[in-house]
C-alpha positions as CSV (number, residue, x, y, z in Angstrom):
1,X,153.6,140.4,114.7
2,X,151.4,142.2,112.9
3,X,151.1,139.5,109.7
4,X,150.3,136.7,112.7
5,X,146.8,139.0,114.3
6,X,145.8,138.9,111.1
7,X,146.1,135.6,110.0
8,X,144.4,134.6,113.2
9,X,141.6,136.9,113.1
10,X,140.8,135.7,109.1
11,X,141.1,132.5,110.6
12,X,138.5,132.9,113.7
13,X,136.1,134.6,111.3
14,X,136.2,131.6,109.0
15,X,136.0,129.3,111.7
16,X,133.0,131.0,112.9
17,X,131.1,131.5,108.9
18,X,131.5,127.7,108.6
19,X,130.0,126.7,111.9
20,X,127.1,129.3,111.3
21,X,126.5,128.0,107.9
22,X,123.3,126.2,107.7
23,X,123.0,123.3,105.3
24,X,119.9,121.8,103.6
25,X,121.3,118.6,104.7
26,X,119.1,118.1,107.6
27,X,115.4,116.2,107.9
28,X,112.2,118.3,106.9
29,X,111.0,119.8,109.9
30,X,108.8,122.3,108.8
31,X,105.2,121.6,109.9
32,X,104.1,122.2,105.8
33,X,104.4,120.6,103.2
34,X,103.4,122.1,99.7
35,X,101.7,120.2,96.7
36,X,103.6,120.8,93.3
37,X,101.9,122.1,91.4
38,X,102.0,120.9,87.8
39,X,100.9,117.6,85.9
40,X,97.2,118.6,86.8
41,X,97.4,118.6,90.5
42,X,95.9,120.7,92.7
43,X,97.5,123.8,94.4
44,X,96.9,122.7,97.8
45,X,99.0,122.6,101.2
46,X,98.4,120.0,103.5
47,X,99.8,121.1,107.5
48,X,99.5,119.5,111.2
49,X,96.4,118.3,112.3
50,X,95.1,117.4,108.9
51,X,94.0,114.1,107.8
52,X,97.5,113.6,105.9
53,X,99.4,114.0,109.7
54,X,102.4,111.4,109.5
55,X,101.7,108.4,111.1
56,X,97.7,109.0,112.1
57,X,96.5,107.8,108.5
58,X,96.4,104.2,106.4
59,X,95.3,106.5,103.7
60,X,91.4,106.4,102.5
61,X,89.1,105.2,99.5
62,X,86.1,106.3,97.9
63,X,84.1,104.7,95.4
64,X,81.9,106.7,93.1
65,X,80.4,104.9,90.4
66,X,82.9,103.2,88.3
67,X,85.7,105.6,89.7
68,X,87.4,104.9,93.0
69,X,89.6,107.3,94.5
70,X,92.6,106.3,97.1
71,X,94.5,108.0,98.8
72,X,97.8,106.8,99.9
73,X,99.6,107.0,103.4
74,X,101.6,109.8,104.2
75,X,105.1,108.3,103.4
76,X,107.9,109.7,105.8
77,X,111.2,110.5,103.8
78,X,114.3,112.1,105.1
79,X,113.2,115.4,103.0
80,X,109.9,115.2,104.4
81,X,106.5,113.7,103.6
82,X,105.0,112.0,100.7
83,X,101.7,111.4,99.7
84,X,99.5,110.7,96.2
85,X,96.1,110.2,95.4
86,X,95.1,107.5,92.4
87,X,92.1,107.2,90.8
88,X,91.0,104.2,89.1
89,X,88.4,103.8,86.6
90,X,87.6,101.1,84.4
91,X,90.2,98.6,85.6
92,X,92.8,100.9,84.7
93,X,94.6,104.0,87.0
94,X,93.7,107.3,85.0
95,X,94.8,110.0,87.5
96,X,98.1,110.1,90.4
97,X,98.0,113.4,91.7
98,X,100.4,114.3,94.6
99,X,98.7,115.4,98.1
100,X,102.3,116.1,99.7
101,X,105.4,116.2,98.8
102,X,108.7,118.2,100.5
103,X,109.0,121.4,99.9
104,X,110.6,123.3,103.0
105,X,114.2,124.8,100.8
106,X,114.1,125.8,97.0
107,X,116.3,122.6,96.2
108,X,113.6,120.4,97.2
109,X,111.1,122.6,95.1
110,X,113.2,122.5,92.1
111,X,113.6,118.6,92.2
112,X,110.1,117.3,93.0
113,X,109.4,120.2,90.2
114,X,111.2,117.7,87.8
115,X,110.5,114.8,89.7
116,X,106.8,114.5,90.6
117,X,105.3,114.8,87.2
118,X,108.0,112.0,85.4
119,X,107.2,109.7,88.3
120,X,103.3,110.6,87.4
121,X,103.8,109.8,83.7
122,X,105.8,106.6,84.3
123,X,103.3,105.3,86.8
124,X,100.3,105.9,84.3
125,X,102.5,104.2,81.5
126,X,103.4,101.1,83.9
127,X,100.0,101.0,85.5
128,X,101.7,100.2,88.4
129,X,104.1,101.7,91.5
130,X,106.7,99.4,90.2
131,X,108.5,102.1,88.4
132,X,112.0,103.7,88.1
133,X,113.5,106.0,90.7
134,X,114.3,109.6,89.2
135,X,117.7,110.7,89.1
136,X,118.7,112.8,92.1
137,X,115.1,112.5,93.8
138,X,115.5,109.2,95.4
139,X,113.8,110.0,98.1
140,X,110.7,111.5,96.8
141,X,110.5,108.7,94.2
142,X,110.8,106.0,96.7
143,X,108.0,108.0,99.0
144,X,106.2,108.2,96.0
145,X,106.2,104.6,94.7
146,X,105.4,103.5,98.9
147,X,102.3,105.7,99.0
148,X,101.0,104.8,95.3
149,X,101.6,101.2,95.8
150,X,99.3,101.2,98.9
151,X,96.7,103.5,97.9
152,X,96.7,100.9,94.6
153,X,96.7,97.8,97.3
154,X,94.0,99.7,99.5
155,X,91.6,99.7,96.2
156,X,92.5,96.7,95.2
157,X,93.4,97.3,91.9
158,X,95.2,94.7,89.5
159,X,97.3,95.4,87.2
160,X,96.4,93.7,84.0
161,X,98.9,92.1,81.9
């Protein structure tokens, strides 16, 4: 009698760590979303009611000279949001800097840590979004590519053969 109370308290107490175990499975609801920092980007947050709010923004361009800056739209990913900046000068894209990118749990830190600045250096190789996914950030590279290829489209830039 006394073996089966405590198989069935070990087994209510298991039963209730695995129902109370929270998973990073789930979208990115966090209202912020951090910049990586790295691969010369800025270390800046972007949060609601900014001009990178999901949904609210095409994404902008300005023109300075010979240099025009676009920014992408904020890309919605199951991890959260996406969003770069490209600058163009001389017919060619010198700069992809990332506005947004998820950051709510430390897994998603670690990978857009690895992530952000290969997509970066394989965009600025290509000259173009048409690049390869990374390796376990899917997500963020498929964000990525989405918001480069219109801020690229928005200034219409060309890629030259």
């Amino acid at each position: 009698m006394r073996k089966i109370t405590l198989w069935l308290l070990a087994t209510i107490a298991v039963v209730v760590l695995l129902f109370s175990y929270k998973t990073s499975t789930g979208s990115d609801s966090s209202p912020l979303a951090e910049t990586v920092s790295g691969a010369n980007a800025p270390a800046t947050e972007t949060g609601l009611g900014s001009a990178t709010t999901p949904g609210t923004s095409r994404g902008t361009v300005a023109r300075s000279g010979s240099t025009t800056v676009a920014d992408g739209p904020v890309v919605q990913t199951k991890r959260g949001n996406v969003q770069v900046r490209a600058s163009i000068n001389g017919g060619r894209i010198t700069e992809i800097t990332p506005v947004t990118v998820p950051s709510t749990n430390s897994r998603s830190r670690d990978i857009n840590k690895h992530a952000v600045p290969q997509l970066r250096t394989e965009a600025l190789a290509a000259q173009s979004a048409q690049i390869d996914a990374v390796s376990g950030a899917t997500l963020t590279s498929d964000g990525y590519t989405k918001s480069l290829q219109a801020a690229l489209d928005d200034a219409h830039f060309k890629a030259k053969p």
